[in-house]
C-alpha positions as CSV (number, residue, x, y, z in Angstrom):
1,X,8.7,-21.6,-4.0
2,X,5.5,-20.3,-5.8
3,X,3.5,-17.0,-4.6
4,X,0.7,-15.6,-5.3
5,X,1.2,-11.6,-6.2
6,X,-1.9,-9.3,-6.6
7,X,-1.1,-6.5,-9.3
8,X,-2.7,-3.1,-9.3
9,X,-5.0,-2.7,-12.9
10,X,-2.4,0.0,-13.7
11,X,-0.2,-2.7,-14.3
12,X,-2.4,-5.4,-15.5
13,X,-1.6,-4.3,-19.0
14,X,1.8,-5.6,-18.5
15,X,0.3,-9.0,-17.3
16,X,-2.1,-10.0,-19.7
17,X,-4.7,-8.4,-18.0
18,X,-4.2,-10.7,-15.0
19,X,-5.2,-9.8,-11.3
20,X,-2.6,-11.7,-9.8
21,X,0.0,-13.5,-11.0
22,X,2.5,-16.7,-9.7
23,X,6.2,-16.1,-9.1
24,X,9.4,-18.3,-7.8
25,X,11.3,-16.3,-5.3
26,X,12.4,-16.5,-1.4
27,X,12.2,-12.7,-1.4
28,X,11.0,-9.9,-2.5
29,X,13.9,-8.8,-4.7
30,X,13.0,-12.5,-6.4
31,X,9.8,-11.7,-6.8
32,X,10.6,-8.7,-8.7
33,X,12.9,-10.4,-10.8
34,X,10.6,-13.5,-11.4
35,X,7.7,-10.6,-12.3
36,X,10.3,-9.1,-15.0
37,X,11.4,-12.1,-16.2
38,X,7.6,-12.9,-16.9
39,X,6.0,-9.7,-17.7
40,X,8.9,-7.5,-19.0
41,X,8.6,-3.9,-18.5
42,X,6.8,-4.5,-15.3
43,X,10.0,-4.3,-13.0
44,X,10.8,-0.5,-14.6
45,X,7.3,0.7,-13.3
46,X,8.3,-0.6,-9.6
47,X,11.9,-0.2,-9.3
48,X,14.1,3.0,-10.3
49,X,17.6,2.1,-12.3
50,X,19.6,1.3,-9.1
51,X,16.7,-2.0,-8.5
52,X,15.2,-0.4,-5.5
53,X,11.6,0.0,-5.4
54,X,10.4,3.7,-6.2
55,X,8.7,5.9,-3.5
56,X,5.5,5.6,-4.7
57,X,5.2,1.7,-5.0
58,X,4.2,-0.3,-1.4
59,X,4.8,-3.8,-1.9
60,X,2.7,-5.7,1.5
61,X,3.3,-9.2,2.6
62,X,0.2,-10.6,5.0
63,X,-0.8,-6.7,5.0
64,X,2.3,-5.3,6.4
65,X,4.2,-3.1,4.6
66,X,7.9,-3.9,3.8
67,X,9.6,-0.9,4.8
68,X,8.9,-2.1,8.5
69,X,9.9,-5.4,7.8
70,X,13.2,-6.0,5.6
71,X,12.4,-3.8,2.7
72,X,13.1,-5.6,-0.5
73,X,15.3,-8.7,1.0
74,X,11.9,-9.4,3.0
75,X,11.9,-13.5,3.3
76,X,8.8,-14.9,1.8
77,X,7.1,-18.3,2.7
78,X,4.4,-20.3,1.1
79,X,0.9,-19.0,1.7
80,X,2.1,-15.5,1.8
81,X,-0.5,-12.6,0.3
82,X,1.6,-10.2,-1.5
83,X,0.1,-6.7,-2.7
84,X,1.3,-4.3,-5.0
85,X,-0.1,-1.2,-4.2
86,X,1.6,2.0,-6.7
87,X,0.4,5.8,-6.4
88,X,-2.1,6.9,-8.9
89,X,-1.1,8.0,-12.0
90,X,-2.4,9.5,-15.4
91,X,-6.3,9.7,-15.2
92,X,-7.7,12.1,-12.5
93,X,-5.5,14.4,-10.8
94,X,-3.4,12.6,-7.7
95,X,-3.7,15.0,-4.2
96,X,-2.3,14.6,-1.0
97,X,-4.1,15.2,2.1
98,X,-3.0,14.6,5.6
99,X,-5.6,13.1,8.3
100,X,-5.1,12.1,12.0
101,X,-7.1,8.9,12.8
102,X,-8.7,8.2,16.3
103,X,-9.2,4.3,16.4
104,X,-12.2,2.9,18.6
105,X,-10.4,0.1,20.8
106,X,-12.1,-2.6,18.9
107,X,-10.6,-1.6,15.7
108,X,-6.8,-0.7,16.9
109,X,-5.9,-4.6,15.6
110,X,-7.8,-4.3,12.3
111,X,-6.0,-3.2,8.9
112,X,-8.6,-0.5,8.4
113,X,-5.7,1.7,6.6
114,X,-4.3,-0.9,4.7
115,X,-7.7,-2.5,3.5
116,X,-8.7,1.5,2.7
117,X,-5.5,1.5,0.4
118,X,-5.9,-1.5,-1.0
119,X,-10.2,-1.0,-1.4
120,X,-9.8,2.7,-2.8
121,X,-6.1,2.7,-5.2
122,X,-5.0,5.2,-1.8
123,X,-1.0,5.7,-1.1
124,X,-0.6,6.3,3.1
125,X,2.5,7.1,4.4
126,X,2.2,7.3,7.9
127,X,3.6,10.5,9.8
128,X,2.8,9.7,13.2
129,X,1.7,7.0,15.2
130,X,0.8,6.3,18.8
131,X,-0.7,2.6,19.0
132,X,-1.5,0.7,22.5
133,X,-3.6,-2.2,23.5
134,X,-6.0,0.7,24.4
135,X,-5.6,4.0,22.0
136,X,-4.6,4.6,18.6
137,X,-4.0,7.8,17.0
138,X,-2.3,8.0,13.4
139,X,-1.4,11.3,11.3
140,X,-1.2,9.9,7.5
141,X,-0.8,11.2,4.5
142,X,-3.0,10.2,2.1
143,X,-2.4,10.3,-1.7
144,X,-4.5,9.6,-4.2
145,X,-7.5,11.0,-6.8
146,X,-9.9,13.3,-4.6
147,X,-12.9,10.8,-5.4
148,X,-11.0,7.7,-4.2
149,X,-9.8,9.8,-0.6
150,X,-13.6,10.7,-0.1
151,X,-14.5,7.1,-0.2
152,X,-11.4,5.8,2.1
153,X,-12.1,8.0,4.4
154,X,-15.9,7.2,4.6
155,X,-14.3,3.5,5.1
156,X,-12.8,4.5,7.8
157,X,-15.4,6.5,9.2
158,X,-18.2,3.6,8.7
159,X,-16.0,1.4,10.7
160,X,-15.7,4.2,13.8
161,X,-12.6,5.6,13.1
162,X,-12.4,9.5,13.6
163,X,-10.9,11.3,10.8
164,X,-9.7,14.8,11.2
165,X,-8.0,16.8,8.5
166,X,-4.3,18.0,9.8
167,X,-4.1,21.8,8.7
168,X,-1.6,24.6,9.3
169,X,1.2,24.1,11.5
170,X,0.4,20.7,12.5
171,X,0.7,19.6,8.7
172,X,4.4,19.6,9.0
């Protein structure tokens, strides 16, 4: 079945310039073998010599992240919106910073953090979550080019979400 995949612009060059792209596959190790087999040399930027996605590379499926899903063996279905959402790299320098986010209840359902990620080129890797029908409280690391964390974070400010930096200890 065909899907719809959005690639970064750091990897456009390896699509024809092309936002997003149509692959056959059930899954998403399919879909990284259909995007090879159609843009060669694109597979090497997301997927270290053993064919497992590298650490900096997200790949989201309807805006959930497939690490907490099935990782790479992930089913996929028609209609599905698949991202591609790699670290930074070359250009400005790439920093990390770690935040805790206080969610209003009326945004603890919204994908504030992955919109941010996917809005501003910003890696998160969540550190440490507490999510209820009533609070949520995140620690993330974010990664990214100092300009691009200073407007994600004013995304999530402008939509009511505290953002504290973590420092000392607590950065662990």
């Amino acid at each position: 079945m065909a899907v719809k995949v959005r690639i970064p612009t750091p990897l456009q060059k390896l699509t024809a310039n092309q936002s997003e792209v149509t692959v056959e596959a059930l899954t998403i190790d399919e879909l990284l073998t259909g995007l090879e087999r159609q843009h060669p040399g694109i597979k090497e930027r997301l997927c270290d010599e053993a064919g497992k996605l590298r650490r900096f590379v997200n790949i989201y499926v309807n805006e959930e992240d497939i690490r907490f899903l099935q990782g790479q063996e992930t089913k996929l279905k028609a209609g599905d919106d698949i991202s591609i959402i790699p670290a930074i790299a070359g250009g400005a320098a790439v920093v990390k910073k770690q935040v805790t986010l206080v969610f209003p209840q009326e945004q603890i359902k919204e994908p504030a953090v992955f919109t941010m990620a996917k809005r501003f080129d910003i890696m998160p890797n969540i550190r440490k979550a507490r999510v209820t029908e009533t609070v949520g409280e995140m620690t993330l690391e974010l990664e990214g080019t100092e300009d691009n964390l200073k407007k994600g974070i004013a995304f999530l400010e402008s939509r009511g979400i505290k953002v504290e930096p973590v420092t000392g200890e607590s950065a662990r």
